[in-house]
C-alpha positions in Angstrom: -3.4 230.2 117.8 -3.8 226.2 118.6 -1.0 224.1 117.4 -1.5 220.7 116.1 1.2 217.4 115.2 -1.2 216.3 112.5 0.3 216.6 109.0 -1.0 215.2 105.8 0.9 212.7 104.0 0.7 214.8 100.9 3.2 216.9 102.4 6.5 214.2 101.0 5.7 215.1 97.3 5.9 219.0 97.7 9.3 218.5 95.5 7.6 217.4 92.7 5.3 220.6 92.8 7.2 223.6 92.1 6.0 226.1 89.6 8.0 226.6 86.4 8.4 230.5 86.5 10.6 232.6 85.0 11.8 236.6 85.8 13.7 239.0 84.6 16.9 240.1 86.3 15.8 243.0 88.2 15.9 243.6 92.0 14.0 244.4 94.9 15.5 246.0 98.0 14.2 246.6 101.7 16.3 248.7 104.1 15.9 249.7 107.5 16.0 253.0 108.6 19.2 254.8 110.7 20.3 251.5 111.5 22.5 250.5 114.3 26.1 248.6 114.2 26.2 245.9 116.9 26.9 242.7 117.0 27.9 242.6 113.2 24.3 243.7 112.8 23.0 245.5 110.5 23.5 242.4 108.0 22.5 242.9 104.4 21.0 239.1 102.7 21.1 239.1 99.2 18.0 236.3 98.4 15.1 236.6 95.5 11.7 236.0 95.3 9.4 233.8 93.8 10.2 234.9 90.3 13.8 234.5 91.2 14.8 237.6 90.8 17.8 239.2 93.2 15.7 240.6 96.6 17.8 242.0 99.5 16.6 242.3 103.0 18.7 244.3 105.8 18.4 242.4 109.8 19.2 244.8 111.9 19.6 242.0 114.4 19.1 238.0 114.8 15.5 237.5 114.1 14.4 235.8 117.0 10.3 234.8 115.8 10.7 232.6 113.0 8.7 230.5 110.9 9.8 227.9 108.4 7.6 226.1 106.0 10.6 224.0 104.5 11.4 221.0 107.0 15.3 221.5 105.7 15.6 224.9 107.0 14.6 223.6 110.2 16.9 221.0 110.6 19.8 223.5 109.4 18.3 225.6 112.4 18.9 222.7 114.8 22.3 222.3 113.7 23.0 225.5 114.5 20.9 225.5 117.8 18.9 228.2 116.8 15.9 226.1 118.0 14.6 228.8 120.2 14.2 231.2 117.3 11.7 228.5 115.7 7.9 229.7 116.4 5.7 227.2 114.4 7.3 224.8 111.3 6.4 221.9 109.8 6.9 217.9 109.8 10.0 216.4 108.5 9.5 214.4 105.3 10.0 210.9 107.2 12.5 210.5 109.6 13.9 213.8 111.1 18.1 213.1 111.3 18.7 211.5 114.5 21.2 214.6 115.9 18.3 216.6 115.5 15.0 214.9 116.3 14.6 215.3 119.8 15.0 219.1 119.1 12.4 218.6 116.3 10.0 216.8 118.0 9.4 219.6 120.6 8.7 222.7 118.2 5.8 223.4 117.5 3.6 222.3 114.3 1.7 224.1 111.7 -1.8 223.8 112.1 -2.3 224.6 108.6 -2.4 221.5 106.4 0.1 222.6 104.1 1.0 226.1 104.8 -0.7 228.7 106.8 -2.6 231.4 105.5 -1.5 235.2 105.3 -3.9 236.3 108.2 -2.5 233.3 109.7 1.2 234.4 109.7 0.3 238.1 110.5 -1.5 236.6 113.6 1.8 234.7 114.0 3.8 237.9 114.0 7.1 236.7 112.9 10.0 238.5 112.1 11.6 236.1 109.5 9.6 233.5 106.9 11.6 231.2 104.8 10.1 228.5 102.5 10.3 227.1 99.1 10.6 229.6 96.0 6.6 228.6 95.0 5.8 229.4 98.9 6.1 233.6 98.2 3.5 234.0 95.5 0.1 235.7 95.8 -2.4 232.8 95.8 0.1 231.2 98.8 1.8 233.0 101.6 2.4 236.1 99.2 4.8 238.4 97.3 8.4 238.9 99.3 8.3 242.5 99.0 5.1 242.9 101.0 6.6 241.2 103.7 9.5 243.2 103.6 7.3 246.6 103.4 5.7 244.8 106.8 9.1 244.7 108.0 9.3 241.0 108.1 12.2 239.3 106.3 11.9 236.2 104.3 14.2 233.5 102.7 13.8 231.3 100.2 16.1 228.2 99.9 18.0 228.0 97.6 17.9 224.9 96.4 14.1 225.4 95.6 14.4 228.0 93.0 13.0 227.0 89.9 14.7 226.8 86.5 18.4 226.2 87.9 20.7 223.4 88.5 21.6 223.3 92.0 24.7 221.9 93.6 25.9 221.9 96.9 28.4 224.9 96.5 25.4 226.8 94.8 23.0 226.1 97.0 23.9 223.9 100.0 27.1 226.0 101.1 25.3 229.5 100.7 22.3 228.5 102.3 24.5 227.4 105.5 26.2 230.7 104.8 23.1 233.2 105.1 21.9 231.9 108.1 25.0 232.0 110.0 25.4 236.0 108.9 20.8 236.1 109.4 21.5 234.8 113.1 25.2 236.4 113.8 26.6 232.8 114.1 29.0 232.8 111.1 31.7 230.7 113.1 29.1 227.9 113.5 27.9 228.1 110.3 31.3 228.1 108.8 32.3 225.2 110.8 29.7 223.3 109.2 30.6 224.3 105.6 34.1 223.3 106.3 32.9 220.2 107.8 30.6 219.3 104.9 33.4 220.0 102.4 36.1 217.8 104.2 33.5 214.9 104.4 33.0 215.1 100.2 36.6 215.7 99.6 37.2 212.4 101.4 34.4 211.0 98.7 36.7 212.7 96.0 40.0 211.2 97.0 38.9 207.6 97.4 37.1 207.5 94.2 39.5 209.9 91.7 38.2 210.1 88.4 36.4 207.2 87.2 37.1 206.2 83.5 33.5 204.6 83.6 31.4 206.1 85.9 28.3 203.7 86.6 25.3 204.9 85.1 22.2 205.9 87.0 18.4 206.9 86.9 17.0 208.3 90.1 13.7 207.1 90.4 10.7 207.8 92.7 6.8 206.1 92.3 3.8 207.8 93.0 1.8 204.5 93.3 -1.0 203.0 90.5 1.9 202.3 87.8 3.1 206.3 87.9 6.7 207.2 88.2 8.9 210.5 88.2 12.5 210.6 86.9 14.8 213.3 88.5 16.8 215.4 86.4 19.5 218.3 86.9 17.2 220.7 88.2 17.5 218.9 91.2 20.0 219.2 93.9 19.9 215.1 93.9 21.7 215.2 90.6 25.0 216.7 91.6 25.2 214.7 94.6 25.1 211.2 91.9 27.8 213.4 89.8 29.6 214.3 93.1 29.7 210.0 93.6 31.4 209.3 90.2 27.9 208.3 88.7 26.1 209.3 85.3 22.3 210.4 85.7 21.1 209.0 82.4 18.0 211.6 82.4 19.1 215.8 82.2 15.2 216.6 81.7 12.5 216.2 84.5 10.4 213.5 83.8 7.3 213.3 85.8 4.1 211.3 86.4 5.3 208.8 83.8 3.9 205.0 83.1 6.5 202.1 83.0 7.3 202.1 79.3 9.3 205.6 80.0 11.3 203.9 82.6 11.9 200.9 80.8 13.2 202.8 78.1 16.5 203.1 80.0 19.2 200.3 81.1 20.7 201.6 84.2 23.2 200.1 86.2 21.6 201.0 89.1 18.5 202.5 90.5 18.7 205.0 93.2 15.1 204.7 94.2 14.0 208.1 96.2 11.7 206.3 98.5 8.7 207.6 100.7 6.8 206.0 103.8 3.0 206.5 104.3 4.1 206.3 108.0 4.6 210.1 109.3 8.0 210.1 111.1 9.0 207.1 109.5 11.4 206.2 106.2 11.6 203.1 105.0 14.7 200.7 105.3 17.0 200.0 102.3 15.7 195.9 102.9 12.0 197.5 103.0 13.1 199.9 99.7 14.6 197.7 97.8 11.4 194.9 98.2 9.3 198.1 97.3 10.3 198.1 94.0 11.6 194.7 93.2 7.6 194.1 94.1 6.7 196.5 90.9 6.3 193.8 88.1 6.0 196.4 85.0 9.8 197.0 86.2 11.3 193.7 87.0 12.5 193.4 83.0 15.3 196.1 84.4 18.4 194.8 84.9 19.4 197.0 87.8 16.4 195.5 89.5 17.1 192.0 88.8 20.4 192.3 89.8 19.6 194.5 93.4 21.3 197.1 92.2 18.9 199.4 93.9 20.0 202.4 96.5 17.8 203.5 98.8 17.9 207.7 98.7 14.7 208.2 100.9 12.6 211.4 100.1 14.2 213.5 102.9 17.3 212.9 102.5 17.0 213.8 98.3 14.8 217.0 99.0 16.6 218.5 102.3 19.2 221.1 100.5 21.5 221.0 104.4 23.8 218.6 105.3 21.7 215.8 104.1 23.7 216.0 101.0 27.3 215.2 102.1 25.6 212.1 103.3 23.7 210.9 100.3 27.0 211.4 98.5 29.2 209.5 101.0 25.7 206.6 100.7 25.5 206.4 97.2 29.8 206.5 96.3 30.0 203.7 99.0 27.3 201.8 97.7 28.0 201.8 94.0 32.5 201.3 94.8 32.5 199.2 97.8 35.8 198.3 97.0 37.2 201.9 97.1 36.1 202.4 100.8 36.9 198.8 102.0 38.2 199.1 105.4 35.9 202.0 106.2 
């Protein structure tokens, strides 16, 4: 199968488009047969499917053909240098994080626009798929359980899962977690955690407990006037909370004019910004012009006073170790003087 670099720029607003499902709590469980004990292998992963109900997969060693159709899981996979085990993925929304985007730039691409076909994967022949929760449904890349009855094991992030409020120790932490047991890495993988928890504690102790915690919306534009508002069911939202801020909006508010933004008076605007430029984010000086530029919104105050951080799209919809970094960005940026010196 050819491989191609070429990606659609449709690709950065994948975050906006998961389906709204709901499931009962039942479960669905693959297991190999006679397995054998080596390495710490066989692993059981406890992970759902598209319905989010509980699935559980058995590895009976590291999967070593993987595809990933979430650019997050990659770059966890980097981090871990588990690049070898990567057999086709796609482009990073923007900017790929610099400790990993050498590695990321040699794997190879999708051909697919947005994600391959079935016959596509089986021609792929991989032993591990992970994706977002609206990737494993039938009229995408299919059910879970028939890839497990293929004996091919598949993940879905959790931080995609629909209907939940994620937050880094429900979805960040775990998800660093299963791959370390997936891949039979759990030192690296719980180096990382503990890393990514001493970074936010840091956050924690310089700010304590804010008697007025500045007040937020999280905004992102879809161009011609059209606007989405992020809510709790997105990981974005605990990382705010995590910074001593107040999200003003719980409910998802999306494709929206002006007049719904306007109805709010933030105190500042983190502004989940996108580049049409693949490989590319945009500045917080470029960011910040970007919307000051929208005149339906300059009557906000957080806009006329530059209150404005710049969150760009990958680093709000990557559920890795993005997030300790968009916390650390958006508690320095709205307390300055509680990091001063730093």
């Amino acid at each position: 199968m050819g491989w191609s670099r070429q990606i659609k720029v449709s690709v950065f607003f994948i975050g906006f488009g998961f389906l709204f499902l709901t499931g009962c709590a039942s479960s669905i469980e693959m297991e190999a047969i006679d397995p054998v004990v080596e390495n710490g292998f066989p692993v059981k992963i406890e992970n759902y499917d598209a319905l989010q109900r509980s699935s559980v997969y058995t590895y009976l060693s590291a999967p070593k053909r993987v595809l990933i159709t979430y650019p997050g899981a990659t770059e966890l996979l980097l981090e871990l240098e588990m690049d070898a085990h990567i057999i086709g993925t796609v482009e990073p929304y923007g900017a790929a994080p610099r400790t990993v985007a050498n590695a990321y730039a040699k794997l190879p691409l999708l051909e697919a626009v947005y994600i391959p076909s079935q016959e596509e994967i089986y021609d792929m022949q991989p032993d591990l798929i992970i994706g977002w929760a609206h990737n494993f449904t039938d009229n995408e890349m299919g059910d879970v359980q028939n890839w497990h009855e293929h004996k091919i094991g598949t993940y879905i992030v959790p931080g995609t899962l629909p209907n939940q409020q994620p937050t880094v120790e429900n979805s960040v932490y775990p998800f660093m977690d299963d791959m370390g047991r997936i891949f039979g890495i759990q030192e690296k993988a719980m180096l990382l955690i503990a890393q990514s928890k001493a970074r936010i504690q840091v956050v924690k102790d310089k700010l304590g407990q804010m008697a007025s915690p500045k007040k937020i919306l999280i905004l992102q534009s879809h161009g011609n006037g059209t606007y989405s508002l992020y809510g709790e069911n997105y990981l974005i939202n605990d990382l705010v909370q995590k910074a001593e801020a107040e999200n003003l909006v719980q409910e998802q508010i999306s494709f929206v004019g002006p007049e719904r933004i306007l109805a709010y008076d933030p105190d500042y605007i983190i502004y989940v910004s996108s580049s049409m430029e693949t490989g590319k984010d945009l500045t917080d000086a470029e960011a910040i012009h970007e919307l000051q530029n929208k005149i339906e919104l300059r009557s906000l105050r957080a806009i006329q006073n530059r209150n404005i951080i710049n969150i760009p799209f990958n680093d709000a919809n990557n559920c890795n170790s993005r997030a300790v970094y968009v916390v650390e960005k958006i508690a320095h940026e709205l307390y300055p003087n509680k990091f001063s010196g730093n």
